[in-house]
N, C-alpha and C positions, 0 to 999 in steps of 0.2 A: 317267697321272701321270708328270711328269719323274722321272728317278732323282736321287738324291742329289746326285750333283756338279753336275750341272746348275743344281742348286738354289742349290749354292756359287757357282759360277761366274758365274750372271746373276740376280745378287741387285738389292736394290733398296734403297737406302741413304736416310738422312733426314736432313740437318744441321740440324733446330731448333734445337739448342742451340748450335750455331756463329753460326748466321744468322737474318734476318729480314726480310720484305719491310717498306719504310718509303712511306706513301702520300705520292706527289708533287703529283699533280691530283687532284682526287674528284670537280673539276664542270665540266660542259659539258654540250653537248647535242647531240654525234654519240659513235658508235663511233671510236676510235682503231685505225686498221688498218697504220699504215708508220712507220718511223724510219727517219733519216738520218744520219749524222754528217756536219758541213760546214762548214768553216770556223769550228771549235773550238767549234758549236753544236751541241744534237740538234732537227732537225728532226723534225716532225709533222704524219701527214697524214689525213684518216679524213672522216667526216659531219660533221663539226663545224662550226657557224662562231660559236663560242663556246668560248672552250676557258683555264678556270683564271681566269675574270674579265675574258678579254680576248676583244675583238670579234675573228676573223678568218675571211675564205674559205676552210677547208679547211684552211688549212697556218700551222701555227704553230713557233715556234722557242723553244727553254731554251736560257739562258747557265747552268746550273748554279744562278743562284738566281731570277728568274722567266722565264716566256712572256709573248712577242710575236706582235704578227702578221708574215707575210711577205710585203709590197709586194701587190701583188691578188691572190693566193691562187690558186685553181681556181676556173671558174663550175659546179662542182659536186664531189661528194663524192670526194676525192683517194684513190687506191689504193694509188701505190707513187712511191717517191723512190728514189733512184739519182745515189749520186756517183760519176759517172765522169772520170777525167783531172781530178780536182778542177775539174769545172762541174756542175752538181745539175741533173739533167731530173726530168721529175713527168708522172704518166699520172693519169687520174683519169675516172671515170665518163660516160656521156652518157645522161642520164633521156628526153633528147626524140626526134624524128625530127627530125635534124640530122647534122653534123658535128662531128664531134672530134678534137682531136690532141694528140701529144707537147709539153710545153711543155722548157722552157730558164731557169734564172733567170740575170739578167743583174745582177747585185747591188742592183736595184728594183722590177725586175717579172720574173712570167714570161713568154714567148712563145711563139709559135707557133713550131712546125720542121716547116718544109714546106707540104706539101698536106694537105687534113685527110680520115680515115676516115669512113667511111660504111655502112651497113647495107641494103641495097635492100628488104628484108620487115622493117623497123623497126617497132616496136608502140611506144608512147610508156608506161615505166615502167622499171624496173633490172632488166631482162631484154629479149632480143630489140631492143637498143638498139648505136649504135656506141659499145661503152665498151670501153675499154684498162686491158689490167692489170697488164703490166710491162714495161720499159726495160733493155738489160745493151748490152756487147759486145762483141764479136766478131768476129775475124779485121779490126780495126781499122775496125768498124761498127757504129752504132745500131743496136740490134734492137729491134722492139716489137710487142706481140704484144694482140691484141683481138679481139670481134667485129662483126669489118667484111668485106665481099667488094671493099671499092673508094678508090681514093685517088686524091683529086685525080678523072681521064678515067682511070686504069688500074684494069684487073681485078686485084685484086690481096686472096687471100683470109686471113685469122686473122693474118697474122706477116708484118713489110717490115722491111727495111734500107735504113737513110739512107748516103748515099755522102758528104755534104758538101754536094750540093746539091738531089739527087731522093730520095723513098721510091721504093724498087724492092721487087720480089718476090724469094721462097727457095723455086725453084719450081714446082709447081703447089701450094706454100700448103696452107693447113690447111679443112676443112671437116667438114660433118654434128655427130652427138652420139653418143656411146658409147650404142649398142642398149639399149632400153628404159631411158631417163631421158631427164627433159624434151628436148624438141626445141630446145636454145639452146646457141649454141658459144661453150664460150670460155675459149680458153687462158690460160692463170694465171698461171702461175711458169716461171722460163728459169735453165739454169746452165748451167756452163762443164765439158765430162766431158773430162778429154783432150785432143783436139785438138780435139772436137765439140760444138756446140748442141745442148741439152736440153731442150725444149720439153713441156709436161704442161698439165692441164684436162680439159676436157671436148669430144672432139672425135675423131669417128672413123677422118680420112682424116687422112693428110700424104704429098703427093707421089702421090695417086691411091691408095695403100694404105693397106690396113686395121691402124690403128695400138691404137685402143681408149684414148684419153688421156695416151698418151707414146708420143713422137718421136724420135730424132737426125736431125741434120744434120750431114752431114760434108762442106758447104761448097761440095758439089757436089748433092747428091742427097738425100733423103731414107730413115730404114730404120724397121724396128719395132723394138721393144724384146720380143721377147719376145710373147705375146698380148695385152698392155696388161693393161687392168684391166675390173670389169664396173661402175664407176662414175668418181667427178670425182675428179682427181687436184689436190689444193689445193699442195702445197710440195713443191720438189726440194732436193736436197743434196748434194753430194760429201762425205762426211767420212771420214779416211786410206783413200783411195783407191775407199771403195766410194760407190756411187751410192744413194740413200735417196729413198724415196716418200712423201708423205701423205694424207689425202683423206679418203672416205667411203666406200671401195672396201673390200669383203670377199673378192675372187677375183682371179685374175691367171689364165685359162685353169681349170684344173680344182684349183688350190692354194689352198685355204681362209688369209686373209689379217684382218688386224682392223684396218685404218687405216692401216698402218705396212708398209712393205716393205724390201726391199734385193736390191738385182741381183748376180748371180756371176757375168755376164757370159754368159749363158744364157738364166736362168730369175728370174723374182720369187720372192721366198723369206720366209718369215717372219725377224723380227729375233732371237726368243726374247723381246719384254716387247710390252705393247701398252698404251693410252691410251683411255679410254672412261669414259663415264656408266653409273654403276652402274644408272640405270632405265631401261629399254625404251621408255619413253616419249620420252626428250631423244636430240636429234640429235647426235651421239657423230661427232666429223673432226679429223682434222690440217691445222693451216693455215700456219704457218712452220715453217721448220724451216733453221738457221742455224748456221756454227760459231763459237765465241768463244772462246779463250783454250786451243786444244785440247779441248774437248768439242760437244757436236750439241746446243742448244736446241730444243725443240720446246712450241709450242703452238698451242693450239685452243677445241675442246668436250670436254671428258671432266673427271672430277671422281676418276678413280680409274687406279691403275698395276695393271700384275698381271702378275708374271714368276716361271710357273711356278704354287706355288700361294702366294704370296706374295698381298695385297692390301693398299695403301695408299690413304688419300685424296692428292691428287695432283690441284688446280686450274687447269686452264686452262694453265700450264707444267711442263716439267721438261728435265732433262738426261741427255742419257747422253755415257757414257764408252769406249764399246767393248764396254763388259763388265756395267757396271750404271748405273741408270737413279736418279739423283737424283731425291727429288720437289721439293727447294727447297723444305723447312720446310711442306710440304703445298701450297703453291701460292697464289694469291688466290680462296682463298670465294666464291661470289656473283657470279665475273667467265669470262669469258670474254674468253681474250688474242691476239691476232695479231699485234702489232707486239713486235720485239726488237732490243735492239742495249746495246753496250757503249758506256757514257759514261764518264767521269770513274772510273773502274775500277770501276763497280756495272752489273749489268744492270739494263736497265728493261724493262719489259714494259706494251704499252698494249691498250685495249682498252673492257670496260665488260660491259652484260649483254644491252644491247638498244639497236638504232638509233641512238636520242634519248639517251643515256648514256654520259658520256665516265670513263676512269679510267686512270692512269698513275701505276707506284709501282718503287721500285727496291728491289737484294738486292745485298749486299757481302757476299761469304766472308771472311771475313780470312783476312790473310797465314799462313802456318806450318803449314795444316792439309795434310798431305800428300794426295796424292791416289794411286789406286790405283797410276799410274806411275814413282812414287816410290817403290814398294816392290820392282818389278819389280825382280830380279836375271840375266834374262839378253834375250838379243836372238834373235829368230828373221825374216829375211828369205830371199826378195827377199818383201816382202806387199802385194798383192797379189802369186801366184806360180802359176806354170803346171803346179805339183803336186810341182815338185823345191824343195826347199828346206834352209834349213842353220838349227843353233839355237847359238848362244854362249854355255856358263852361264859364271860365278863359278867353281861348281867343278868337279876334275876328274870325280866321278863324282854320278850325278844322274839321276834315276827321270824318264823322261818321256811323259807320258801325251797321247792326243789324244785329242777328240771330237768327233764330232757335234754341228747344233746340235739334235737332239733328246735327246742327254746320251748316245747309243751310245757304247762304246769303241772307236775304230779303231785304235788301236797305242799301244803299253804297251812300251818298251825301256828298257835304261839305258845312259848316256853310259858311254865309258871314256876321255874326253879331255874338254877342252874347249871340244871341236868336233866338231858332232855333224850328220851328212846323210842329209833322208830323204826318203819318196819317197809323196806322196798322192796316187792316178790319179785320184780325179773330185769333178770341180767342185762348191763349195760352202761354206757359212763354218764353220770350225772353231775348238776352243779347246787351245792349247798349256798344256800345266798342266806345270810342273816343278821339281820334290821334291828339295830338297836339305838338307846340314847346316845351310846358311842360314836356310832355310825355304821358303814354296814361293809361287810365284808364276805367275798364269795371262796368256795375249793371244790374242786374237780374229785368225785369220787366214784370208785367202777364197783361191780356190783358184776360180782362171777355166778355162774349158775349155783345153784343150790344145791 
């Protein structure tokens, strides 16, 4: 059982009474899985080709007050959109034994970019197919990332960079599947850590080594992260500073894990809250996971929060803050959500509950409601920090406690200035908690190896 502060510390908060999700679309007949923002529309992309009354291929667009379609769509179920340098590219599925590729909209249609992927042991269904799941980039390059071993005449395995005129390889590529789960590869989500590409899914190698479903690439070479994971990693995330996992993954090496991770630049490590279906029965994963407005969105599959011995219903989305984990007025009921993004100052969230079922609804906080950072009274960097660090209160003197993220105490002093340096030797994420006349205020800070 957590101790006490812990309890304080990474609570789980509920704004019903501030907010509420308003349904946008109720009807179509695909999953809703991507948003876009692009040229002051939110784009949509998922199974659909029906989506809110209107016919379209896959990818449909809101002005805020209805959807259209967007010029020919995808010739199958769209996955991810991506506005880069303000041009929208779009990755989307391949159900057949064929070729597939990155498209490009050119303000009427999309296109092809380039040569197209291919899968040499293709089985015709949404598995074992040449289908692409995301687009980012990097070091002033397309990157896109699928299950293919071939482009165009080149060998070229899971992940290629466009130059302007050719896909190339990152290289020797991605292959295999994380030990004991299905035999089918295929990398998911890419983000930007640093100076490095982040690469995650499902896929055992990158660069000949044993990665376990997350990768970097530092431009040259490939590394591991750590032991990986012992299942599919669905969403990555930077959010202030630390690196965040999602998936269906319970272990990282020998570290009992529930969906949810975070790097210390070491080791995977639990968050302190986790995301899940309260029955044994449903398939319980993280599948976005995104920052908006200063906080980490995340959703999936789970229908319940639990930080500590705290438990909330908690649908298909929530948020965290660093510190505590929003459920967003309990989430959407009956859905399951993977696309997120900030329109018109309301998240949306799309999704549905099955294939054939489309649904998208939004949630506006209003203005004035402070949020936990608002109440913070002092500053502790550099954070991320290599174990030395300094804290700033308000006042001169002020009780300052650290912990663990299991709620241990590791140092309990008190300021005699208002400047105050201390010294953490090993790596991991902790909570600055600091007791003043003011009153007291806590922040999450990680602690990389040295």
């Amino acid at each position: 059982m957590r101790k006490p502060l812990l309890l304080c510390l990474l609570n789980i908060i509920c704004l019903s009474s501030f907010a509420q999700w308003t349904p946008v679309c109720n009807s179509g007949n695909g999953f809703v899985v991507d948003f876009e923002n692009y040229n002051g529309d939110l784009y949509a992309t998922g199974f659909f080709n029906s989506l809110c009354g209107n016919a379209c291929n896959h990818v449909a667009k809101y002005d805020g007050t209805s959807w259209s379609n967007v010029g020919n769509g995808f010739p199958a179920a769209g996955h991810s959109l991506r506005n880069i340098d303000n041009e929208l590219y779009g990755v989307a599925y391949q159900p057949n034994i064929d070729s597939n590729w990155v498209y490009k909209w050119d303000g009427s249609s999309f296109n092809k970019v380039g040569e197209g992927v291919c899968l040499t042991n293709a089985v015709t269904g949404f598995s074992q197919t040449a289908n692409l799941y995301n687009v980012i980039k990097y070091n002033n390059k397309i990157i896109a990332c699928g299950e293919f071993d071939r482009v165009g005449n080149k060998q070229i395995s899971g992940i290629m960079q466009w130059d302007g005129t050719s896909w190339d390889s990152l290289g020797a590529g991605l292959s295999g599947s994380i030990p004991n789960t299905p035999p089918v590869m295929y990398p998911h989500d890419m983000c930007i850590y640093g100076n490095d590409l982040i690469v995650a899914g499902n896929f055992s190698t990158a660069g000949g080594q044993q990665v376990n479903g997350i990768a970097r690439w530092d431009g040259t070479q490939w590394h591991p992260l750590g032991p990986g994971f012992n299942s599919s990693v669905y969403g990555i995330c930077v959010y202030n500073g630390v690196l965040y996992a999602g998936g269906d993954f319970t272990f990282s090496g020998n570290v009992p894990l529930h969906y949810i991770a975070a790097w210390n630049g070491t080791t995977w490590q639990s968050t302190g809250f986790s995301l899940y279906y309260a029955s044994p029965l449903d398939y319980s994963f993280i599948h976005t996971m995104t920052v908006i407005n200063g906080k980490m969105y995340i959703s999936g599959g789970f229908d319940r929060a639990l930080s500590g011995s705290t438990i909330l219903q908690c649908t298909g989305i929530a948020s965290y803050d660093g510190i505590s984990v929003d459920t967003l007025s309990g989430g959407l009921p009956g859905k399951e959500i993977e696309a997120i993004a900030l329109y018109n100052g309301s998240i949306y969230a799309g999704g549905g509950l099955i294939l054939n079922q489309s649904y998208i609804a939004n949630y506006t906080i209003p203005t004035g409601i402070p949020s936990l950072s608002d109440r913070d009274d002092f500053n502790v960097y550099p954070n991320p920090s290599n174990g030395n660090i300094s804290i700033d209160t308000r006042s001169p003197q002020a009780e300052i406690i650290v912990t663990d993220i299991a709620g241990n105490q590791i140092l309990r002093t008190t300021s005699s200035d208002f400047h105050t340096q201390l010294i953490i030797p090993k790596a991991g994420f902790y909570f600055i908690t600091v007791n003043s006349a003011t009153g007291s205020s806590t922040k999450k800070l990680l602690i990389t190896e040295n």
